[in-house]
C-alpha positions as a Markdown table, in Angstrom:
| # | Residue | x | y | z |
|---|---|---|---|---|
| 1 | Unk | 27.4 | 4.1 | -6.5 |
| 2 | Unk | 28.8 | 4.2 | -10.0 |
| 3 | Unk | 26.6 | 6.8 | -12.0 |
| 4 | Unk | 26.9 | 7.1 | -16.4 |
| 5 | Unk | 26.5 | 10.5 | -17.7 |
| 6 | Unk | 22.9 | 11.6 | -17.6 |
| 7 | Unk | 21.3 | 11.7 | -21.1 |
| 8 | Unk | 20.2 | 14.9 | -20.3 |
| 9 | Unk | 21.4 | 17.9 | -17.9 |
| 10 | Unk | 18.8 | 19.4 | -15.5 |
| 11 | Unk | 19.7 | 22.5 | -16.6 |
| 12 | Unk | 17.8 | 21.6 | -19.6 |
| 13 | Unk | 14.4 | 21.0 | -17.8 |
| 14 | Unk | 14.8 | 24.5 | -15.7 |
| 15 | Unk | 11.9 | 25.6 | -14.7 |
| 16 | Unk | 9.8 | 22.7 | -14.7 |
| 17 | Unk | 7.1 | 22.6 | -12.2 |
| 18 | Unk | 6.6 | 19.2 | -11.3 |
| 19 | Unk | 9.8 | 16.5 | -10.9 |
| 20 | Unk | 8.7 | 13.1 | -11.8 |
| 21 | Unk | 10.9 | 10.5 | -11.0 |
| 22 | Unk | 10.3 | 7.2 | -12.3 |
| 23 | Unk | 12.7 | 4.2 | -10.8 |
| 24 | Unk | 13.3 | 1.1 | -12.9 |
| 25 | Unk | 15.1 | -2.0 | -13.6 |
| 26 | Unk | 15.0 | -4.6 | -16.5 |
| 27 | Unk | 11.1 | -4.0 | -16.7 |
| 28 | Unk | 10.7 | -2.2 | -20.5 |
| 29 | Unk | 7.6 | -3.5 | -21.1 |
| 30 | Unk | 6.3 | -1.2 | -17.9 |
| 31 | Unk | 8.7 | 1.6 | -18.0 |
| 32 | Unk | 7.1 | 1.9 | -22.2 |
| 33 | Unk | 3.4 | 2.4 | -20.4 |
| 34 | Unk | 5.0 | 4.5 | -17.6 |
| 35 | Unk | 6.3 | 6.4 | -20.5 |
| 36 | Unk | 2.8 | 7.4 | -22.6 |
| 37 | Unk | 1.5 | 7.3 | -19.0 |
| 38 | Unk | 3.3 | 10.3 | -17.8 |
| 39 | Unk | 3.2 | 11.8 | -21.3 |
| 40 | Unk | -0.3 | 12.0 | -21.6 |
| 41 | Unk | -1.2 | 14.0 | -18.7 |
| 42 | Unk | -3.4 | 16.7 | -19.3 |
| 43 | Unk | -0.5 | 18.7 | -17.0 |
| 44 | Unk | 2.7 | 19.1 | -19.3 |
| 45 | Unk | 4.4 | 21.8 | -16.9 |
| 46 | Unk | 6.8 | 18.9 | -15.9 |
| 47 | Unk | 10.7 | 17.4 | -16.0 |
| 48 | Unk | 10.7 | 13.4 | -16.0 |
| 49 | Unk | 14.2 | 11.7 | -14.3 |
| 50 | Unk | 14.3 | 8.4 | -14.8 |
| 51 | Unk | 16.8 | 6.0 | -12.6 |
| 52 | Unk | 17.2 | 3.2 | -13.7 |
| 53 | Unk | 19.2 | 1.3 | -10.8 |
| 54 | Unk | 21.2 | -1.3 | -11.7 |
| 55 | Unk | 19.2 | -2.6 | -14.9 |
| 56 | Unk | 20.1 | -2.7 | -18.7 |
| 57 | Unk | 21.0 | 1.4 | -20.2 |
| 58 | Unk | 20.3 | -0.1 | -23.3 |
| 59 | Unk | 16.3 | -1.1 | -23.1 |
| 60 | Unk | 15.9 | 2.7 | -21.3 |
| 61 | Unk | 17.7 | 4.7 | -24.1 |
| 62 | Unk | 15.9 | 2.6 | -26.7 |
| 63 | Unk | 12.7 | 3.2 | -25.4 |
| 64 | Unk | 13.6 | 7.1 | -24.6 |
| 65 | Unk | 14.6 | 7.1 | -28.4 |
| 66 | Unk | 11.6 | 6.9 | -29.7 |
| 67 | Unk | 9.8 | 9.8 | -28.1 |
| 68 | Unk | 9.7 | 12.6 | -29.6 |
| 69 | Unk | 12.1 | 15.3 | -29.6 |
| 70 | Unk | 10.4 | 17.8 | -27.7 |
| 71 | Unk | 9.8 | 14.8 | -25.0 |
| 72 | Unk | 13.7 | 13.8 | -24.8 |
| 73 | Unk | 14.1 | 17.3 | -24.1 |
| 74 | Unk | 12.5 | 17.0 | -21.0 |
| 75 | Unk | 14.0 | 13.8 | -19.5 |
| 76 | Unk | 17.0 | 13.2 | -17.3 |
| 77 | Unk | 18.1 | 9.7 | -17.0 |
| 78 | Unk | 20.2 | 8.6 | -14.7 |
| 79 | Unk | 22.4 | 5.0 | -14.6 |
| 80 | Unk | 23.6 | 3.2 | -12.2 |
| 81 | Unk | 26.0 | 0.5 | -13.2 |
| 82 | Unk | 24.8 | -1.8 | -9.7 |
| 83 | Unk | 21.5 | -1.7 | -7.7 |
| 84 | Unk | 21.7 | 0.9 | -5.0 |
| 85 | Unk | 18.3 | 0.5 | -3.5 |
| 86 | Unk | 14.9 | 2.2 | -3.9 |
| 87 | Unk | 15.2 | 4.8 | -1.4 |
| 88 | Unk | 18.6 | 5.6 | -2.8 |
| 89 | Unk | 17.6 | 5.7 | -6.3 |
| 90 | Unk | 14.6 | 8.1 | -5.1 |
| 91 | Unk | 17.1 | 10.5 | -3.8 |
| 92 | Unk | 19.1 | 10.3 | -6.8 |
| 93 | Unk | 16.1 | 11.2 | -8.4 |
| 94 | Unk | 14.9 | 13.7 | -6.8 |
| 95 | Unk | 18.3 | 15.5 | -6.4 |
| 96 | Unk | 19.0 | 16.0 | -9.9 |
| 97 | Unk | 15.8 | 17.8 | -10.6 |
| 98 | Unk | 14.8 | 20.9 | -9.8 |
| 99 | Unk | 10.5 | 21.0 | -9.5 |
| 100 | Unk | 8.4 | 22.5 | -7.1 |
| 101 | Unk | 6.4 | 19.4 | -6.4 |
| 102 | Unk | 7.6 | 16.0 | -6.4 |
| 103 | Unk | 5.9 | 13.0 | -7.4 |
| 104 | Unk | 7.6 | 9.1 | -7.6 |
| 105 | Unk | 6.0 | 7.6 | -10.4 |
| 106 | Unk | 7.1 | 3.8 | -10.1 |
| 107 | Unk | 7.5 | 1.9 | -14.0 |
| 108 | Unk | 4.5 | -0.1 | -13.5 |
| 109 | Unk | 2.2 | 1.8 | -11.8 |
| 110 | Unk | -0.3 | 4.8 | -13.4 |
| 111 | Unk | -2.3 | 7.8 | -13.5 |
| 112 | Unk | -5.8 | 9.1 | -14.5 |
| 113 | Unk | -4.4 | 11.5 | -17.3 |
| 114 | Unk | -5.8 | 14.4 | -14.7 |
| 115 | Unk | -3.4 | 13.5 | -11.9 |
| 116 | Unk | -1.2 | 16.3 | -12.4 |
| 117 | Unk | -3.6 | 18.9 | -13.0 |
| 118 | Unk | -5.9 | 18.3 | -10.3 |
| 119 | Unk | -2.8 | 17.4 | -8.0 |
| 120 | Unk | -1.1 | 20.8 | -8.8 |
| 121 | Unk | -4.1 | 22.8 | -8.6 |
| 122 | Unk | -5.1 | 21.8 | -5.0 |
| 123 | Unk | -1.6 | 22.5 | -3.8 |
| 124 | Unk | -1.7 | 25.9 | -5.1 |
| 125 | Unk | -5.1 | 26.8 | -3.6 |
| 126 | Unk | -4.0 | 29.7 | -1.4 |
| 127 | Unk | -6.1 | 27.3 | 1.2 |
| 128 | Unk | -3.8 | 24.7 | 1.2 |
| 129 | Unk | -1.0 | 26.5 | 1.5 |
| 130 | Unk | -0.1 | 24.9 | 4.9 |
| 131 | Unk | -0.2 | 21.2 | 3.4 |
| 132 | Unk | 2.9 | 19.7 | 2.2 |
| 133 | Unk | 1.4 | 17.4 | -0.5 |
| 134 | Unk | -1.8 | 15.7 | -1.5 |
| 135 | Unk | -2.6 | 12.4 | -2.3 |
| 136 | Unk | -5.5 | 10.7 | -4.1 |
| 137 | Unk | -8.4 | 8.0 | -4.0 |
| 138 | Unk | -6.3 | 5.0 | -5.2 |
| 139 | Unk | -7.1 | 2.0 | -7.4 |
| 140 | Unk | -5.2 | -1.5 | -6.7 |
| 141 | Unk | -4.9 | -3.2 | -10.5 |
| 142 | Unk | -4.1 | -6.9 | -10.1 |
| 143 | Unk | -2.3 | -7.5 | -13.0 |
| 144 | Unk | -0.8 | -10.7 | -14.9 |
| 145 | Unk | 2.2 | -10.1 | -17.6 |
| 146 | Unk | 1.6 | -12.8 | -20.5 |
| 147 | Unk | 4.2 | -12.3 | -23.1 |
| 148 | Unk | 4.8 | -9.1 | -24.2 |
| 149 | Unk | 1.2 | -7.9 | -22.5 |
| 150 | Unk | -0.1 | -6.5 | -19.1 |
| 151 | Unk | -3.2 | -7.9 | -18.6 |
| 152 | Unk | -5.6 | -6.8 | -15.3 |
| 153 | Unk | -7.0 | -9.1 | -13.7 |
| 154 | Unk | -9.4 | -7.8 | -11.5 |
| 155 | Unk | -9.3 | -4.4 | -9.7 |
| 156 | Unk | -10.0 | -2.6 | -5.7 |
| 157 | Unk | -10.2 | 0.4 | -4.6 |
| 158 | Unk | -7.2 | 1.2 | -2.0 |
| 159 | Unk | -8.5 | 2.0 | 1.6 |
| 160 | Unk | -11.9 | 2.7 | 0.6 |
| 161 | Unk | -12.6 | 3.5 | 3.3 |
| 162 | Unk | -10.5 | 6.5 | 3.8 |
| 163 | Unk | -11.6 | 10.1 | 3.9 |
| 164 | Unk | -8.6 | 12.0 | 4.9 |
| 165 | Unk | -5.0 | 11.5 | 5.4 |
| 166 | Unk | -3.7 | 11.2 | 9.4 |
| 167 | Unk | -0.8 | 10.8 | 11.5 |
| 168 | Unk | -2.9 | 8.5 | 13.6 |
| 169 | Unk | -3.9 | 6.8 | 11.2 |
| 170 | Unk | -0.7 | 6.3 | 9.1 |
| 171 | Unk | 1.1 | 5.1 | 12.4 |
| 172 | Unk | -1.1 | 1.9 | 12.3 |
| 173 | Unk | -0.2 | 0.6 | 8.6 |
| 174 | Unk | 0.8 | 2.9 | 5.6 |
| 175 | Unk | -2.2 | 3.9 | 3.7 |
| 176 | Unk | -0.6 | 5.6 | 1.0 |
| 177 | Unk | 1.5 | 4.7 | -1.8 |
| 178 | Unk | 4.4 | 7.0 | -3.9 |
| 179 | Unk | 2.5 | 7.2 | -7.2 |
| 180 | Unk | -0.6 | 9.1 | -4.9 |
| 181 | Unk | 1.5 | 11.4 | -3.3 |
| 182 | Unk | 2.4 | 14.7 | -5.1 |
| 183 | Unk | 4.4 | 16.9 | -2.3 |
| 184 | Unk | 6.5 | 20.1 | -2.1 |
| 185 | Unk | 10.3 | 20.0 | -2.6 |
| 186 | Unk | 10.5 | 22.2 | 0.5 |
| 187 | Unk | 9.3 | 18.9 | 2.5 |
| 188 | Unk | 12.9 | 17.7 | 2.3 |
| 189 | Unk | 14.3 | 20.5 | 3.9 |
| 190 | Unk | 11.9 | 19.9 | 6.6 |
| 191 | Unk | 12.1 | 16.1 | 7.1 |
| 192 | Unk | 14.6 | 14.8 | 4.9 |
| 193 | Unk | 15.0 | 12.6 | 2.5 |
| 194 | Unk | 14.1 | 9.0 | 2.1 |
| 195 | Unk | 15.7 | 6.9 | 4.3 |
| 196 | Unk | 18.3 | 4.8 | 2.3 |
| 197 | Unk | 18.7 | 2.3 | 5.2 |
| 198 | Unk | 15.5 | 0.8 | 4.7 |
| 199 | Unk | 15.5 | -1.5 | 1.5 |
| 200 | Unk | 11.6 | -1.6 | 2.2 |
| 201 | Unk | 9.0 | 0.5 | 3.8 |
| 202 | Unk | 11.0 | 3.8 | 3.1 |
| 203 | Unk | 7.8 | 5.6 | 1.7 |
| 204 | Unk | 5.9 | 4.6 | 4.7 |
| 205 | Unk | 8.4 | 5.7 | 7.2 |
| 206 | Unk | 8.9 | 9.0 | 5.1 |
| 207 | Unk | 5.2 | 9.9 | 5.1 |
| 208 | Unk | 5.3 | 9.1 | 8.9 |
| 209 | Unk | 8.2 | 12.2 | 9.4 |
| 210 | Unk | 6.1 | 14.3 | 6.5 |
| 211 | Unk | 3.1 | 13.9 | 8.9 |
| 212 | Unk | 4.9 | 14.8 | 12.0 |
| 213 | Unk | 5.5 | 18.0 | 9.9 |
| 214 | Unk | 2.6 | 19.2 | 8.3 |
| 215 | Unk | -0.9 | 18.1 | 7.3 |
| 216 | Unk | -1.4 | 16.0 | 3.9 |
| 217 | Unk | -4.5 | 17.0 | 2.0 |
| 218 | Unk | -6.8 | 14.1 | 0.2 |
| 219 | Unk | -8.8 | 14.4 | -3.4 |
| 220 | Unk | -11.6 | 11.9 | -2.8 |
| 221 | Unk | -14.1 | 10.7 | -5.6 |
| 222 | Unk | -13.2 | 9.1 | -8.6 |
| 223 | Unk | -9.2 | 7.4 | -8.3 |
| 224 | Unk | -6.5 | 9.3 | -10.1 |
| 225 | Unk | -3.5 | 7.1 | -9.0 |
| 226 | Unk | -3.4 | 3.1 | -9.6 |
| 227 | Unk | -1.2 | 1.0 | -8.2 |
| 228 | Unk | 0.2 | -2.1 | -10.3 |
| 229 | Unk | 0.2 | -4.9 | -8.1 |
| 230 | Unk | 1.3 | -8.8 | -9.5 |
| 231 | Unk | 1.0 | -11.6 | -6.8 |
| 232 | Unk | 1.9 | -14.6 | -9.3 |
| 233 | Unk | 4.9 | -12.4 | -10.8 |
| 234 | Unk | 8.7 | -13.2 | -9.3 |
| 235 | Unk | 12.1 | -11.6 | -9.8 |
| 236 | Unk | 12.4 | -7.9 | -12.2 |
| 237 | Unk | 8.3 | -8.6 | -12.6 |
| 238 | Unk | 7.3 | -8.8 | -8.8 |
| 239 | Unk | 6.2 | -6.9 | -6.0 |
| 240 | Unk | 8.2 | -6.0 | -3.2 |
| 241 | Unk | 5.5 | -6.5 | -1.1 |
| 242 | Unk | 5.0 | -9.8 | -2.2 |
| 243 | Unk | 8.1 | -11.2 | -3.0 |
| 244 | Unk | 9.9 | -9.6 | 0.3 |
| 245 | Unk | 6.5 | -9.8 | 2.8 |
| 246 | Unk | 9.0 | -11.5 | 5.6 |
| 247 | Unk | 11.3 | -7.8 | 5.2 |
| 248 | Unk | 8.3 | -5.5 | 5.3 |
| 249 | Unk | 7.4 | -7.2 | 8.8 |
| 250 | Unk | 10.7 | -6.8 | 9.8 |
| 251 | Unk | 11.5 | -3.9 | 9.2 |
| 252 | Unk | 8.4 | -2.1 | 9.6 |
| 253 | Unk | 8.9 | -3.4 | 13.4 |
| 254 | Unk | 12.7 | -1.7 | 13.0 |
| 255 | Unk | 11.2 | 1.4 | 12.3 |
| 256 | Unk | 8.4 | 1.7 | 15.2 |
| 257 | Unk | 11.5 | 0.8 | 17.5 |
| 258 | Unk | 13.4 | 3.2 | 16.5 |
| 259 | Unk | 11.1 | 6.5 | 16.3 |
| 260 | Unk | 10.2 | 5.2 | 19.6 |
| 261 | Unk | 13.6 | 5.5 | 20.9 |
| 262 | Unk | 13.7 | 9.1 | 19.8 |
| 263 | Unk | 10.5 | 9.4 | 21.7 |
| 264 | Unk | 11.9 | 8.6 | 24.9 |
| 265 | Unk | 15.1 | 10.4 | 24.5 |
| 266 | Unk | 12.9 | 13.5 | 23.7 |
| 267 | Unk | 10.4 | 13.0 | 26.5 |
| 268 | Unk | 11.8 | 10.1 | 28.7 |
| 269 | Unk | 9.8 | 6.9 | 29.8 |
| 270 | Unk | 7.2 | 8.5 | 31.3 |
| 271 | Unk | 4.6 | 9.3 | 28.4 |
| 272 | Unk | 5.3 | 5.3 | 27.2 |
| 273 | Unk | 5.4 | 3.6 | 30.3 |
| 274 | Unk | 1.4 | 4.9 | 30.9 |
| 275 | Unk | 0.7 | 4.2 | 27.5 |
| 276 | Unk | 2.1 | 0.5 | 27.1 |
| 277 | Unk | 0.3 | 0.5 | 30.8 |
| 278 | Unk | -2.9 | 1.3 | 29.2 |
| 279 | Unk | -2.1 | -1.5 | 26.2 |
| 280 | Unk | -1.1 | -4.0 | 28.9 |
| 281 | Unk | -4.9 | -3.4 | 30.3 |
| 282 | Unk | -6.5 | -3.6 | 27.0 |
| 283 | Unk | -4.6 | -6.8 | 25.7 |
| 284 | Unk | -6.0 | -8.3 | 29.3 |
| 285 | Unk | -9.8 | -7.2 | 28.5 |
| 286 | Unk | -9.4 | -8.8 | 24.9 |
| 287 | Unk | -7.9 | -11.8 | 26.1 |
| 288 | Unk | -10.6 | -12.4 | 29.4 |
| 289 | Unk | -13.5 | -11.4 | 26.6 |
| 290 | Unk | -12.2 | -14.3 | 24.9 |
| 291 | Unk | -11.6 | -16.8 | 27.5 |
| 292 | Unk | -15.6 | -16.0 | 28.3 |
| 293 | Unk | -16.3 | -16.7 | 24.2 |
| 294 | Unk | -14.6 | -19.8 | 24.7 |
| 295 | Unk | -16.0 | -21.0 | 27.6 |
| 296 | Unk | -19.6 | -20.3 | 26.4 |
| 297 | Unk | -18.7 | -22.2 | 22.8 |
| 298 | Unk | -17.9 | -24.8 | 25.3 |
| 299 | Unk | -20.7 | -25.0 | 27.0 |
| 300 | Unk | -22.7 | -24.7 | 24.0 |
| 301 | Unk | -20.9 | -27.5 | 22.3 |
| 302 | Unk | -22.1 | -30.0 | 25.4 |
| 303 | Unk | -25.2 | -28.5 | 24.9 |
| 304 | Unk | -25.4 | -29.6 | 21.5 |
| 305 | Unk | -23.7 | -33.4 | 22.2 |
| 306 | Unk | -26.7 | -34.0 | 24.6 |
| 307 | Unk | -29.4 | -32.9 | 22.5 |
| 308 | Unk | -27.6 | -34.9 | 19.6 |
| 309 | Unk | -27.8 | -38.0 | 22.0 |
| 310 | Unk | -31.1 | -37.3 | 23.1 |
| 311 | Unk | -32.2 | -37.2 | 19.4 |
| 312 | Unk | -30.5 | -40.8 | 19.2 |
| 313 | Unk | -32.1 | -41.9 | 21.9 |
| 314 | Unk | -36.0 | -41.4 | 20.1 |
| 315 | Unk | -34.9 | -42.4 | 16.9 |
| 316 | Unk | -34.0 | -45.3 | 18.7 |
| 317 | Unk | -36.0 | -46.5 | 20.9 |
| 318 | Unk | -39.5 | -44.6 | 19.0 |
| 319 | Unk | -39.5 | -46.7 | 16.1 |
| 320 | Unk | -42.3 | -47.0 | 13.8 |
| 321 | Unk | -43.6 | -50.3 | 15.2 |
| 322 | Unk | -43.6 | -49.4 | 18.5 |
| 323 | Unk | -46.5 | -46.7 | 17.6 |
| 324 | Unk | -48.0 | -49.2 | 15.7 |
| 325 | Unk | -47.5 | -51.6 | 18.8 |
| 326 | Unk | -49.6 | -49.3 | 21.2 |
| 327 | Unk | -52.7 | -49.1 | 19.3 |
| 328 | Unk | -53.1 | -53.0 | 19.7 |
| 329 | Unk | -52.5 | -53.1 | 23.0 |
| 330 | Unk | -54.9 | -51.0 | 23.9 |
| 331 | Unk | -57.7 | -52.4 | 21.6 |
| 332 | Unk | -57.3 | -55.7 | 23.2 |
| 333 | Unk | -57.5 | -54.3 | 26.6 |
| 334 | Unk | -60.7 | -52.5 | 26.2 |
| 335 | Unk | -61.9 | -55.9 | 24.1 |
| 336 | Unk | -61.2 | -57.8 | 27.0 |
| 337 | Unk | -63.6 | -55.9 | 29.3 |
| 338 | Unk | -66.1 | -56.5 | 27.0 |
């Protein structure tokens, strides 16, 4: 990793509470939101390091230019001259600031301007002291970039369903993403840091270790956090999760495998061998349930030929001139007997 001098020292943001880090590349129409985003939180107790990895320095100090003086002051930017992956650049982040909470606030995503201070203020409830971050109701904003503009598109809420945040749950699919997850810096002395192996899914897989460890509060009601999502948008403008949907299944499948392996080295086969038992018996009941459903659409399906034949069959043979036929016919048999 090749690293330009930081525009600013984080000596100079000592004392900060919060350390936002904000990772970017060749998108300056979104890191300029991100910027008056982040800016305009209600919360100002905070140091900004931005890393951009492996985009153009000169978009990011042009657009760190033109804040204001007092705002330079409080961000750190790092460069890196090539790409050295999200998780990496995260760390990098993270590392050269000094906060008590942490918060990855990704260029094109966004807050409700009381992120920070609601955020902050749960974590230092004397109640929560036991929970190693909080995250927040969500918002998904499908968004279009037309020109120079970010347009939305249409907008859901995240999980809606959701009313707190799990281990069990989280080991099914990741139900939380970085920009709704303010956390304490202690965390990483606990768990680590993001895994820089994992060129996707690293914030899942880090939120599965930070929930082996401790419990994750939730702020329900209104969303605070909204996540920036572009479906029709390729290359510097896209979604990993779009434009990389065949590596998220891959390697979400590399990381169950693995933390499964340190299962049984921990505990042997004994535990799994029940449990994938247990699976085994379950897959069997779902797949005999079904045979049944298909057997009875089958049946209902004959059903439905005969009674479609039988229909043929009246139409058929009970036309309108046979009923007419039947009146006559009687009539001249009871005129005959007169």
């Amino acid at each position: 990793m090749i690293t330009l001098p930081e525009r600013n020292g984080p000596a100079m943001n000592a004392g900060a509470r919060v350390t936002i880090v904000t990772r970017t590349k060749n998108r300056p129409i979104f890191l300029a939101r991100a910027l008056d985003d982040i800016f305009s939180q209600t919360f100002q107790d905070f140091e900004l390091v931005i890393v951009n990895d492996g985009g153009d320095p000169a978009d990011v100090e042009h657009l760190i230019s033109q804040r204001s003086e007092a705002e330079r002051e409080r961000i750190t930017t790092l460069h890196h001259a090539e790409s050295v992956g999200m998780e990496a650049a995260s760390n990098a982040g993270i590392k050269a600031g000094s906060g008590e909470f942490i918060v990855i606030h990704d260029d094109d995503d966004f807050w409700a301007p009381n992120f920070l201070d609601n955020t902050v203020a749960y974590l230092d409830n004397p109640a929560n002291a036991a929970e190693g971050g909080v995250m927040v109701r969500t918002e998904i904003v499908i968004e279009e970039l037309v020109g120079d503009r970010i347009e939305p598109v249409r907008r859901e809420i995240f999980w809606a369903d959701m009313r707190q945040i799990t281990l069990a749950d989280m080991l099914k699919i990741n139900r939380a993403v970085p920009i709704s997850f303010l956390y304490r810096r202690s965390l990483h002395d606990a768990v680590g840091y993001y895994n820089e192996d994992l060129p996707v899914v690293g914030d899942w897989e880090f939120h599965l270790r930070v929930l082996s460890h401790s419990r994750v509060g939730f702020l329900d009601g209104e969303p605070l956090a909204f996540w920036s999502q572009r479906p029709e948008s390729a290359g510097h403008d896209g979604n990993s999760i779009f434009a990389k949907a065949a590596e998220h299944a891959r390697y979400d499948a590399l990381v169950r495998d693995e933390h499964l392996r340190e299962g049984v080295a921990q505990g042997g086969l004994g535990t799994m061998l029940y449990l994938t038992s247990v699976l085994a018996e379950q897959e069997e009941l779902i797949h005999a349930q079904q045979r049944r459903l298909d057997d009875a659409a089958a049946k209902l399906d004959r059903v439905l030929e005969r009674l479609d034949a039988l229909n043929e069959t009246i139409i058929v043979r009970t036309s309108v001139g046979e009923f007419l036929k039947k009146p006559l016919l009687l009539a001249k048999k009871l005129g005959g007997k007169g």
